[in-house]
C-alpha positions in Angstrom: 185.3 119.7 86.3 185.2 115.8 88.0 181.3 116.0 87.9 181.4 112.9 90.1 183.9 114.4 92.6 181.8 117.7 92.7 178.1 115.3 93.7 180.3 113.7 96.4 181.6 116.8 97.7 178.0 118.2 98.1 176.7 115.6 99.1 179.2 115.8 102.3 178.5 119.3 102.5 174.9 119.6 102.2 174.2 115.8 104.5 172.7 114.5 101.3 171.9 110.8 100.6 172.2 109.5 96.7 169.4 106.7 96.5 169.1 104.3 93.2 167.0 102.0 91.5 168.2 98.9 90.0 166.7 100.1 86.8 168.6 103.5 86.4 172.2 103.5 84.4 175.5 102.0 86.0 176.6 104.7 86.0 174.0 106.4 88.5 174.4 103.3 90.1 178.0 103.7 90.6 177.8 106.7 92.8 174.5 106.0 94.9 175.1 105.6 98.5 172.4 103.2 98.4 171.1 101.0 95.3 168.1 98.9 96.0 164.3 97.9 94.7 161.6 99.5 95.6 161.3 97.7 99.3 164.6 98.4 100.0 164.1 102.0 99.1 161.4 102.5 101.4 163.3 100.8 104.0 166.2 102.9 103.8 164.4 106.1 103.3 162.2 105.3 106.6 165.5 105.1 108.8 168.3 107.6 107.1 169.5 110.7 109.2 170.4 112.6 105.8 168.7 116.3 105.3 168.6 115.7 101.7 167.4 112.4 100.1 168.5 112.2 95.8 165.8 109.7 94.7 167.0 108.4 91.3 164.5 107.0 89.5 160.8 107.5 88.8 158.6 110.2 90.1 156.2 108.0 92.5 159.6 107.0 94.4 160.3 110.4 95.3 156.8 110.8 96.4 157.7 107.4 98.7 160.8 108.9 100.3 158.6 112.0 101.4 155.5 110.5 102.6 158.4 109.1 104.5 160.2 111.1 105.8 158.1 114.6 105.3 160.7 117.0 107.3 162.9 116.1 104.4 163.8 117.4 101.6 163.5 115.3 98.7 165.1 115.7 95.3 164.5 113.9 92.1 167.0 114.7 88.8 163.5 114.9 86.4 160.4 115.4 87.7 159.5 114.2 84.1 160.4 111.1 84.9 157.0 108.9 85.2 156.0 105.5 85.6 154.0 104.0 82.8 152.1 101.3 85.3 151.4 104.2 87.9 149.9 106.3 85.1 147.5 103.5 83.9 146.2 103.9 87.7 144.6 107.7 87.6 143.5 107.8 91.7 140.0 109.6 90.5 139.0 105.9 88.3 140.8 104.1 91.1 139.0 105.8 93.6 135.8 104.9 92.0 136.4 101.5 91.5 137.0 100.7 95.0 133.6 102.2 95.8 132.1 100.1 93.4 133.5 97.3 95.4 132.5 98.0 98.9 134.4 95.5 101.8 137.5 94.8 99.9 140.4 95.5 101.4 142.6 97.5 99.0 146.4 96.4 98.2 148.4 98.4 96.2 151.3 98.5 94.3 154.0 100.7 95.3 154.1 101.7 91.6 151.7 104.2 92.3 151.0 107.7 93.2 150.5 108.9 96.5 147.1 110.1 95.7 146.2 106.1 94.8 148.0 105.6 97.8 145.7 107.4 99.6 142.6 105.2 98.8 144.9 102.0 100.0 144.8 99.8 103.0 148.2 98.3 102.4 150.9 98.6 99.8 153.0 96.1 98.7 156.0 95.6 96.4 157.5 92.5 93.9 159.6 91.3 97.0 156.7 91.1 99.9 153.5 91.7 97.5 152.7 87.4 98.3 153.6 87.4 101.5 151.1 90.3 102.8 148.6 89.3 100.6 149.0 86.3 102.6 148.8 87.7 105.7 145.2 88.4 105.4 143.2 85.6 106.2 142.1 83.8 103.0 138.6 84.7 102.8 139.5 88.3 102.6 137.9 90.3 99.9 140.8 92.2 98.3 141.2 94.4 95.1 144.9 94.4 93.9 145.8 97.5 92.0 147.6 98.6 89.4 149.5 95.8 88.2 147.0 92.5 86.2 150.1 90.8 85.4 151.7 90.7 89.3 148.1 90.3 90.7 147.1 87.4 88.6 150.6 85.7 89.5 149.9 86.5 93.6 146.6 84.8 92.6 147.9 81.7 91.0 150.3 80.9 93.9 148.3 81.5 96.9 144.9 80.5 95.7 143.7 84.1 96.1 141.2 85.3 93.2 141.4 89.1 94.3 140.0 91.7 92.3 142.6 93.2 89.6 142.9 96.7 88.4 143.9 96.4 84.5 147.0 97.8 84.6 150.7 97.3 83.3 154.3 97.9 83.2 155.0 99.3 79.6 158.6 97.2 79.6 157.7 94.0 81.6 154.3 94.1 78.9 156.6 93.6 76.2 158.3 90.4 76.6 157.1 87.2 74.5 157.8 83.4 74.8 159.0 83.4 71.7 161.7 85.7 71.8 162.9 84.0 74.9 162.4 80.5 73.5 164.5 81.9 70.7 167.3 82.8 73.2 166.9 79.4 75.2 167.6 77.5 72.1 170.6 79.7 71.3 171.8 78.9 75.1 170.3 76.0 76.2 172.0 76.0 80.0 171.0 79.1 80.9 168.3 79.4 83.5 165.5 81.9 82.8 164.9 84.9 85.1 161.5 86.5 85.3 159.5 89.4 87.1 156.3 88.9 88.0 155.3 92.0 86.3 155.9 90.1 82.9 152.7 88.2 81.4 151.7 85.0 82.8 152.7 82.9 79.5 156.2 84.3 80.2 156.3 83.7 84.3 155.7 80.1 83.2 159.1 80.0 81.4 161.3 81.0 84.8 163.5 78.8 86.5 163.2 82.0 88.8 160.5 84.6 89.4 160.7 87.5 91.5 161.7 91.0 92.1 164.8 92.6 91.2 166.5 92.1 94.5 165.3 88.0 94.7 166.5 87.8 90.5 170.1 89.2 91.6 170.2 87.2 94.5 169.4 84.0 93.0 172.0 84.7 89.8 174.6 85.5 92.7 173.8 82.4 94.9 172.8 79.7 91.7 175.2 77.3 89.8 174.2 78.8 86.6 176.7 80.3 84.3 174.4 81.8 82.2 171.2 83.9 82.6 168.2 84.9 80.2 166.9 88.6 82.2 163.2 89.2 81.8 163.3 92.4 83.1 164.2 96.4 83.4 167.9 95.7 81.6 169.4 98.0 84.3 169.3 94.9 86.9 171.9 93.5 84.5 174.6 95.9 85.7 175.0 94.8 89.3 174.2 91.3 88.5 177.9 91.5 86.4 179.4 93.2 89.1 178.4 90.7 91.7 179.1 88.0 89.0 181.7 89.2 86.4 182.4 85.3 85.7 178.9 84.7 84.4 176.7 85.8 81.6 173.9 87.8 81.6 171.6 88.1 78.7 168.7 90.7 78.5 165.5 89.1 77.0 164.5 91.0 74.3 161.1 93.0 73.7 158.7 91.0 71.5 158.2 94.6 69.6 159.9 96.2 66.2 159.9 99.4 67.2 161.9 99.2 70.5 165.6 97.2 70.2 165.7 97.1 74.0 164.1 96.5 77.2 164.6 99.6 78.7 162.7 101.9 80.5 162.8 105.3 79.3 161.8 106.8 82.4 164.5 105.6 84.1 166.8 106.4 81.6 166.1 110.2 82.1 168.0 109.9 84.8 171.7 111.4 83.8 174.7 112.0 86.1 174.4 116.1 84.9 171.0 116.1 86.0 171.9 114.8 89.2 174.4 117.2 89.5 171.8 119.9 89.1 169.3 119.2 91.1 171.7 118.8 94.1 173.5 122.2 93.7 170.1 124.2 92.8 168.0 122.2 95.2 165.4 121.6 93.1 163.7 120.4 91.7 161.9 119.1 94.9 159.1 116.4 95.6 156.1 118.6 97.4 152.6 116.5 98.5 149.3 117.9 99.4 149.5 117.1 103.3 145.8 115.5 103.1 147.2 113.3 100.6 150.4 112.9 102.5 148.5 111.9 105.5 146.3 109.5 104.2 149.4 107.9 101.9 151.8 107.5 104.5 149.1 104.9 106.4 149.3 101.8 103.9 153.1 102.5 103.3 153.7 101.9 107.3 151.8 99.2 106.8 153.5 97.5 104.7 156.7 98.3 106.9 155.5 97.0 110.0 154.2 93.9 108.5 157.5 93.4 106.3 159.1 93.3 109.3 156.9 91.2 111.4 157.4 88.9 108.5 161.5 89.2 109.2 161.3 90.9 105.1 
C-alpha cells in the first residue's frame, strides 16, 4: 500500500483538507494541502469549504479550527499531542488571575486552550501579537498570557509594561547565548534567526526576530547564505526547500539531556497516524458549546483586527 496515495485518495473522496504546522516533520509537511503558523492556520481554517479539516500538530490547534468552523468536523492524528506553554496556562489559575486584576484587558496567546480562550478579550499570535497589542490605546491595562518570554519582548518594543502570566515554551526555553555564540564563532557570516518565544538574552542576539512565517520569509528574501535557527527545528525544512542554495543551522538546546530542538508534541505526528484518523474518522476535536461560544469571540477578534491591519 502507497500510504500517501491512499490519504490523497480520501482526502478527494471524503472533501478533507490536510492542514500543517511548520513545526511537524517534512514529511507531514509534504502532503499538507496547507502548511502555515498559527495565524495562517486560523486564517485558512475560518474560510475553507472542506467537510473535514486534518489539523497536524498540537491539540489546542485542533480546538482553533473548530471554534472555527463548528459545523465541521475536525480531526487531529494524536489527541495526545499537547502543548507544553498551553499546559503551564490551566484556565481555572488563569481564570483567577484575571479576577485578581480587574480592568485589564486580557490578550492571549493562541497557544492556549479554548477554555483560557474563553476568559480572553483578544488573542494574538507571534506574527500580529505587537501589532494588536498596539492597537489598544497605550494606556490600556492589559494582562498578556501564557507566554513571559513573547510578552516581555511585546513590552520592550512598544513601551507596553502589561501584566505577564509566567509561562513558557518547553523548546524555545531551552536555547542559551552560549550555545549560539558557540555556533556564530564557528560561522561568523551567518545571520542569527530568533522567536520571540526564546529568552530575552537570546532575542538580543537576532539579526531577525519573529514568527515562523516572518523567520522563513526573511531567510528567503535576505542576502545571507547562512542561517543560525532559534527555533522549533521543523521550520528548517521549508526554509531548504525555498532555499536549497543556502545553509540552515538549527541552534542547539543549552541542555544535556536533549540533542535537539525539537518538539516532541509535534513529532507525534506520523504519516500512519494520519492515515488513521482519516479512514476511522476519529479521533475528533469535540468543545463544550459554552466554552465554544465564549472562545470563538477573542479568536474573531483577532481576525477582524488582523485584517483591518492588512495581516
Amino acid at each position: 500500500m502507497d500510504i500517501k496515495e491512499e490519504i490523497k485518495k480520501m482526502c478527494l473522496e471524503k472533501n478533507a483538507i490536510i492542514m500543517a504546522h511548520y513545526y511537524t516533520d517534512g514529511e507531514i509537511q509534504n502532503i499538507a494541502d496547507f502548511v502555515g503558523d498559527s495565524l495562517a492556520l486560523a486564517q485558512k481554517a475560518a474560510e475553507t469549504e472542506a467537510d473535514i479539516i486534518v489539523m497536524c500538530g498540537v491539540h489546542f490547534m485542533g480546538e482553533t479550527c473548530k471554534i472555527l468552523c463548528p459545523g465541521k468536523k475536525v480531526l487531529v492524528p494524536d489527541p495526545e499531542a499537547t502543548c507544553s506553554l498551553a499546559e503551564s496556562c490551566p484556565a481555572d489559575k488563569f481564570s483567577e488571575f484575571v479576577k485578581a486584576h480587574p480592568g485589564h484587558t486580557v490578550i492571549s496567546y493562541v497557544n492556549t486552550t479554548a477554555a483560557t480562550k474563553a476568559v480572553t478579550d483578544v488573542v494574538v499570535t507571534s506574527s500580529n501579537a505587537r501589532q494588536i497589542v498596539e492597537s489598544f490605546p497605550q494606556d490600556t491595562p492589559i494582562i498578556f498570557g501564557p507566554d513571559k518570554n513573547l510578552g516581555g519582548y511585546i513590552n520592550s518594543i512598544t513601551g507596553r509594561n502589561m501584566l505577564l502570566w509566567e509561562g513558557a515554551c518547553h523548546v524555545h526555553e531551552r536555547f542559551s547565548v552560549e550555545k549560539i555564540l558557540q555556533l556564530k564563532a564557528l560561522h561568523p557570516n551567518a545571520k542569527i534567526l530568533v522567536h520571540p518565544e526564546c529568552k530575552g538574552p537570546v532575542v538580543k542576539l537576532a539579526d531577525k526576530v519573529g514568527s515562523t512565517a516572518a523567520l522563513l520569509k526573511f531567510s528567503i528574501n535576505d542576502d545571507a547564505t547562512e542561517f543560525i535557527v532559534a527555533t522549533e527545528s521543523g521550520i528548517l525544512h521549508e526554509m531548504q526547500k525555498s532555499c536549497p542554495h543556502k545553509t540552515f543551522i538549527p541552534a542547539p538546546p543549552n541542555d544535556s539531556t536533549c540533542a535537539c530542538n525539537e518538539c516532541n508534541y509535534m513529532k507525534m505526528i506520523t504519516m500512519q497516524k494520519l492515515y488513521n484518523c482519516l479512514k476511522n474518522g476519529y479521533p475528533e476535536i469535540n468543545i463544550d458549546a459554552d466554552i465554544a461560544e465564549k472562545a470563538v469571540l477573542p479568536i474573531r477578534k483577532m481576525l477582524e483586527i488582523s485584517a483591518k491591519l492588512g495581516l
